[in-house]
N, C-alpha and C positions, 0 to 999 in steps of 0.2 A: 821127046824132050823139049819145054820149053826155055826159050832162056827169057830173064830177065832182063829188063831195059834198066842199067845204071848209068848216070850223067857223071861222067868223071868232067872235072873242070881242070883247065889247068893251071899251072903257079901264076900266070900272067893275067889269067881271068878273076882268078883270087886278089891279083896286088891292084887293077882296076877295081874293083869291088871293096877293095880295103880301101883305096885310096879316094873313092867317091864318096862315102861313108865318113872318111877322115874332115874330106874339105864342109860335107853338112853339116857334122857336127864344131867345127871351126864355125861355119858360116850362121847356124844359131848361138854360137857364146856370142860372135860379135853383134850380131841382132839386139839381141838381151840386153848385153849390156850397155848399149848404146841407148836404151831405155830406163836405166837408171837414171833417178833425180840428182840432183846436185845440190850442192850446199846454198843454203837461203842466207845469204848476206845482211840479212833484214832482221832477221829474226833478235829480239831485244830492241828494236829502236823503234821510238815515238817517232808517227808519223804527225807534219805539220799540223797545231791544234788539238791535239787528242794529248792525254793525263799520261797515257799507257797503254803499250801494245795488247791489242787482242788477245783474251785469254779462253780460259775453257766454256763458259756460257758464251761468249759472242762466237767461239767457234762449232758450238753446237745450234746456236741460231744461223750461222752460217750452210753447217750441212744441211738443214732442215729445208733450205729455202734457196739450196744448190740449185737443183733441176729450173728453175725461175728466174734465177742471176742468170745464170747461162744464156737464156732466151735473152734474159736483156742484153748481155755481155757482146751478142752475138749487133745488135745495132745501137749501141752505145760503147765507144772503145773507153769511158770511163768507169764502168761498171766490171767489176773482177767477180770471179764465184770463189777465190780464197786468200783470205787476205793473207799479203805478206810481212806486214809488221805486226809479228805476235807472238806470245811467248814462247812457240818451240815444240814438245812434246804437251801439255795441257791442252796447247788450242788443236793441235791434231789427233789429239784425244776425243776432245767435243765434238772437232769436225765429224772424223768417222761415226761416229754413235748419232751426231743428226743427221748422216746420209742414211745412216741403219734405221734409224726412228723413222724417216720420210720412206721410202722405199721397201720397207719392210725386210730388212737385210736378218731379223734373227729369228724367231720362233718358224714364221712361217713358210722360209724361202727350207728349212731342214727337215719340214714334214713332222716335227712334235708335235703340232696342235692338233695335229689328224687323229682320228682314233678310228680304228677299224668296228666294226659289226654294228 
């Protein structure tokens, strides 16, 4: 007669286990959401000299010309990769579509322009 090897755990092994489990998932919301943006205080107001805040075309020349700001941004602390006086949902409209346009964020990064045979 063989027996069988079964791993009984017991209730204390289970409430460590439950309770390791607990604090991960605790310790990634807090993660997360510490990674949330915040509200742009900015957003609607002319900055000194300028008609009108940043809209959909400057914020798609924006995205376009992301990866370049950044390098400059990086030894020039006057230089930003996004501006914050702008209209809001429009200009992050542009933006994202010129980081998609530079980068190639849509047809090709999903494999549709591929054709097989």
């Amino acid at each position: 007669m063989k027996k069988i090897g079964v791993s009984i755990q017991s209730r204390g092994d289970r409430a460590v286990r439950r309770a390791g489990m607990l604090f991960l998932a605790l310790s990634a919301a807090f993660v997360l959401a510490s990674c949330a943006a915040g509200q742009n205080e900015l957003v609607a107001t002319v900055r000194a000299g300028e008609k009108a805040p940043a809209g959909f075309l400057l914020g798609l020349w924006h995205g376009i010309i992301a990866f370049i700001a950044f390098i400059v941004s990086l030894f020039n602390k006057n230089v930003n990769v996004y501006e914050v006086h702008n209209t809001g949902a429009t200009y992050n409209l542009g933006f994202i579509l010129g980081v998609m346009i530079a980068f190639g964020g849509t047809v090709k990064g999903s494999g549709c322009g591929k054709r097989k045979g």
